[in-house]
N, CA, C and O atoms as CSV, one atom per row, in Angstrom:
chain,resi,resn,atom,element,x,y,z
A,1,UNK,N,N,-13.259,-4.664,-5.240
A,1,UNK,CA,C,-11.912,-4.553,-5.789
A,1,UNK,C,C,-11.432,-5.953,-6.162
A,1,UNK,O,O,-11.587,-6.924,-5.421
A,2,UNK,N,N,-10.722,-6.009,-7.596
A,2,UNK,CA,C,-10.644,-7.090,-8.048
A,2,UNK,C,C,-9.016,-7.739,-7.015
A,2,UNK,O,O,-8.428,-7.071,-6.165
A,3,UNK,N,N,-8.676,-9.056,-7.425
A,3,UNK,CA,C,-7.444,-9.501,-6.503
A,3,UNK,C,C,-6.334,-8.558,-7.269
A,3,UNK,O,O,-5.682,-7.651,-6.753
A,4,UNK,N,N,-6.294,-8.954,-8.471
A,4,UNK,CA,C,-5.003,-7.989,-9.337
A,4,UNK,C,C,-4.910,-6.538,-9.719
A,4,UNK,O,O,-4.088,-5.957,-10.429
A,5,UNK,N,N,-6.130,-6.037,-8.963
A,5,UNK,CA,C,-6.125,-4.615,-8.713
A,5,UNK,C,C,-5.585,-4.238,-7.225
A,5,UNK,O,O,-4.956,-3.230,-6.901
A,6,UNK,N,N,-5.905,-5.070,-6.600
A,6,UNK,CA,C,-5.094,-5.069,-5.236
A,6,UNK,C,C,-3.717,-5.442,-5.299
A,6,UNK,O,O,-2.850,-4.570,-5.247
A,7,UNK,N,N,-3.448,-6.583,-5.400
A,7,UNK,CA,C,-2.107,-6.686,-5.657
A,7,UNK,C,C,-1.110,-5.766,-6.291
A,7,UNK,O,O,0.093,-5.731,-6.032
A,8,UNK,N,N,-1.948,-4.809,-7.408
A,8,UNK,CA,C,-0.901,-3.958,-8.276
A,8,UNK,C,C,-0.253,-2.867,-7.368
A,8,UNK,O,O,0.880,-2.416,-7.197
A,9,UNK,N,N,-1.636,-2.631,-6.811
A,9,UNK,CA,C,-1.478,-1.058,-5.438
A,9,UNK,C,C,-0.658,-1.840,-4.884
A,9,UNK,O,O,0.441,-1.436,-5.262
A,10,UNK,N,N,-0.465,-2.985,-4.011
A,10,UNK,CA,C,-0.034,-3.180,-3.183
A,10,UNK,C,C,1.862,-2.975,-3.579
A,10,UNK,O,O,2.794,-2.395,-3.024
A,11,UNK,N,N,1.738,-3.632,-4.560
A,11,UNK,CA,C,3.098,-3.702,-5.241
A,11,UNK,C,C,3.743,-2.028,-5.611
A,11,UNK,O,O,4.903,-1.615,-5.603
A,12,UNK,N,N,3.035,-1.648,-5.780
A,12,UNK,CA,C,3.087,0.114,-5.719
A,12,UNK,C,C,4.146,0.883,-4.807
A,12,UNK,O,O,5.151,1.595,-4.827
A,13,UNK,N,N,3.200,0.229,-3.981
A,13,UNK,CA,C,3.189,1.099,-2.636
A,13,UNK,C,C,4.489,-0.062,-1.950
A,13,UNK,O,O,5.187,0.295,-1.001
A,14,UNK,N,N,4.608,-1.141,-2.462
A,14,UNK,CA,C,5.978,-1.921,-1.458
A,14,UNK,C,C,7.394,-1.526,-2.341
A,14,UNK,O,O,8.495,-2.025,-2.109
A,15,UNK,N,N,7.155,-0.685,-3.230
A,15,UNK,CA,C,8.443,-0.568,-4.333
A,15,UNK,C,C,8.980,1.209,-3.540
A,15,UNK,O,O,10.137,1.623,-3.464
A,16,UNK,N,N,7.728,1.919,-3.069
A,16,UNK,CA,C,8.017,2.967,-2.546
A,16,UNK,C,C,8.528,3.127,-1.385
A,16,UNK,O,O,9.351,3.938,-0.961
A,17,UNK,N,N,7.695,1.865,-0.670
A,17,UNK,CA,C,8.311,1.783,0.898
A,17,UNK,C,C,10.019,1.412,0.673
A,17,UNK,O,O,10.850,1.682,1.540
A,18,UNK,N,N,10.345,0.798,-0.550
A,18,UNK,CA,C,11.491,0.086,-0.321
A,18,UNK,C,C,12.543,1.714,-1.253
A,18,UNK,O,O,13.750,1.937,-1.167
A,19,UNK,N,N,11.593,2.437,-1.952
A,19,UNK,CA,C,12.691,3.380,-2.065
A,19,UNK,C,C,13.075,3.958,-0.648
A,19,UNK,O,O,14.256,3.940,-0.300
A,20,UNK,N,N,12.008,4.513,0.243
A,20,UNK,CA,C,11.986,5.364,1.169
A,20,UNK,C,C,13.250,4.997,2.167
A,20,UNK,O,O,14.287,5.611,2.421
A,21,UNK,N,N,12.795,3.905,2.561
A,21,UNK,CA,C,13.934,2.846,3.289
A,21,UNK,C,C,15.028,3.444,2.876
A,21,UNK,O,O,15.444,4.472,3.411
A,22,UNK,N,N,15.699,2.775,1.729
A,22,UNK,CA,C,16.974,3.639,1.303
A,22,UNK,C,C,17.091,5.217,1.449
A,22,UNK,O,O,18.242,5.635,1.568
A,23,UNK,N,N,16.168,6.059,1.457
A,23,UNK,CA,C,16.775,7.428,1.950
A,23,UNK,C,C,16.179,7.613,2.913
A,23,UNK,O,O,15.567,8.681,2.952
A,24,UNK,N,N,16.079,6.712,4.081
A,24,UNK,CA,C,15.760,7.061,5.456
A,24,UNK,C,C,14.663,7.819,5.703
A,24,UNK,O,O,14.520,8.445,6.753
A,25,UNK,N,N,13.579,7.809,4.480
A,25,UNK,CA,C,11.963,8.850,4.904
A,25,UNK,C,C,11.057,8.531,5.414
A,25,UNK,O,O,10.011,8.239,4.835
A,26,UNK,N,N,11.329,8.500,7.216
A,26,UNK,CA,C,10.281,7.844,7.791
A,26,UNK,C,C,8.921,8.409,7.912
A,26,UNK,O,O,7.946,7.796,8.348
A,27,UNK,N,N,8.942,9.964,7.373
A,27,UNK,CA,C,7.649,10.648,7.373
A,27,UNK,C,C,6.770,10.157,6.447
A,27,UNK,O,O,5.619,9.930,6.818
A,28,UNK,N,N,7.258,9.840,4.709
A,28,UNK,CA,C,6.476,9.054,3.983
A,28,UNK,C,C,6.507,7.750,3.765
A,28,UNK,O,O,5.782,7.167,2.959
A,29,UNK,N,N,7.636,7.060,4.718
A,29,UNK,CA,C,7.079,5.495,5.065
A,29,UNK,C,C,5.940,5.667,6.334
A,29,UNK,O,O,5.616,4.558,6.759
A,30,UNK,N,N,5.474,6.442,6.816
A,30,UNK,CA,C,4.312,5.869,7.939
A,30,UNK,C,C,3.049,6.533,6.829
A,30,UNK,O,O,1.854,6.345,7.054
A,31,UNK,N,N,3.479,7.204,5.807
A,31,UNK,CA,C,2.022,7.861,5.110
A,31,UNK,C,C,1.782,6.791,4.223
A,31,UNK,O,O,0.673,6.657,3.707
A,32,UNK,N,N,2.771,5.968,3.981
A,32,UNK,CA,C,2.375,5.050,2.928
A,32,UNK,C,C,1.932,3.683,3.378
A,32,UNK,O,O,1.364,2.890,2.627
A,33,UNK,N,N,2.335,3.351,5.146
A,33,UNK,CA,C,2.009,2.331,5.739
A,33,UNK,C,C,0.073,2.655,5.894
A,33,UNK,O,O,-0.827,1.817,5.948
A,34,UNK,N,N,-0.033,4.449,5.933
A,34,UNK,CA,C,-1.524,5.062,5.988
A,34,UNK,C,C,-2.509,4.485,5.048
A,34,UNK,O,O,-3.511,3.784,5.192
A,35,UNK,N,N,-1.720,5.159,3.748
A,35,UNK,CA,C,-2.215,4.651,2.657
A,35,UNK,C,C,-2.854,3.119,2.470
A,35,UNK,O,O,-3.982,2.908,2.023
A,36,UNK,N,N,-1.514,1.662,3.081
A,36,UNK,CA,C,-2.346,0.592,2.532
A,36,UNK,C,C,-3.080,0.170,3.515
A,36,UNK,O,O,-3.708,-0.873,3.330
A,37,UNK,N,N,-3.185,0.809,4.707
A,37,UNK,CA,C,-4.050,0.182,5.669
A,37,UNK,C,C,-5.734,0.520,4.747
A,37,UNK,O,O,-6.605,-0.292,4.435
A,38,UNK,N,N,-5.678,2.083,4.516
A,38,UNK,CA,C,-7.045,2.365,3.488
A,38,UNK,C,C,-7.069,1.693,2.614
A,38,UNK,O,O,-8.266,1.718,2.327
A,39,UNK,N,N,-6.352,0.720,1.547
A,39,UNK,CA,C,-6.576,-0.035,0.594
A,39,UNK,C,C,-6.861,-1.198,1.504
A,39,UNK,O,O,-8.074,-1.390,1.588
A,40,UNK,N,N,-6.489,-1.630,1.868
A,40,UNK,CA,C,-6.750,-3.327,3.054
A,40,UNK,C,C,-8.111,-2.864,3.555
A,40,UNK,O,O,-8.945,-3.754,3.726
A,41,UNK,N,N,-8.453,-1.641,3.809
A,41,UNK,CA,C,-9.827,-1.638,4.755
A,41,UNK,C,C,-10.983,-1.509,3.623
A,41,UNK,O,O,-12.102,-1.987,3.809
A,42,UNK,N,N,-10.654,-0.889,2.545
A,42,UNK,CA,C,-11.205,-0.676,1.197
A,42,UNK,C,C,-11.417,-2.620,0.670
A,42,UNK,O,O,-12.383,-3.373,0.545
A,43,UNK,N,N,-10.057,-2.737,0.515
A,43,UNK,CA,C,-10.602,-4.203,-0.087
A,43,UNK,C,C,-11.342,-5.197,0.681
A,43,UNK,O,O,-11.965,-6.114,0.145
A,44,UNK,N,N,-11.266,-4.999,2.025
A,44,UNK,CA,C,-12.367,-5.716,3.600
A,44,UNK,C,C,-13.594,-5.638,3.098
A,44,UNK,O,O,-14.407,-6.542,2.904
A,45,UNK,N,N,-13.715,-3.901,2.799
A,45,UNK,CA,C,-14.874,-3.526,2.628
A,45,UNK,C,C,-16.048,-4.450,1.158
A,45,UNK,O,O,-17.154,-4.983,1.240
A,46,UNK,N,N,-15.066,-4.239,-0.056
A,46,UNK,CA,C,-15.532,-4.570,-1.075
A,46,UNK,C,C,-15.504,-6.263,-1.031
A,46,UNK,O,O,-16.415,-6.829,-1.635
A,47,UNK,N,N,-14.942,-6.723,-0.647
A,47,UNK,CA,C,-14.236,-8.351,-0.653
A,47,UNK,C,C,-13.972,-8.609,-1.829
A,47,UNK,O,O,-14.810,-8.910,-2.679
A,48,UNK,N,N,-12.321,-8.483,-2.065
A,48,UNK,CA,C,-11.558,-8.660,-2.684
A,48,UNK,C,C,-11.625,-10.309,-3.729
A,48,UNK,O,O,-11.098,-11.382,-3.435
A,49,UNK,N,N,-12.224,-10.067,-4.614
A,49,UNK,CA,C,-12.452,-11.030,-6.063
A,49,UNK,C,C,-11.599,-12.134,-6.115
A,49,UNK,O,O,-11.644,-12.904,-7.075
């Protein structure tokens, strides 16, 4: 996985956490904290470019 393919997800997924926040959805802020742990273990895996 390239760096600016990571970064984009990452940015993704921190624009969602920050909607969620505002309407208090802690069920899909811990699915999305799920989510980038699998991209972080994904980009471990590949070593990130």
């Amino acid at each position: 996985m390239k760096e600016a393919d990571f970064l984009k997800k990452v940015g993704i997924y921190a624009r969602y956490l920050t909607q969620f926040l505002n309407d208090s959805d802690v069920p899909k802020i811990l699915e999305t904290i799920r989510d980038l742990e699998k991209i972080r273990q994904q980009a471990e895996k590949e070593k990130v470019e």
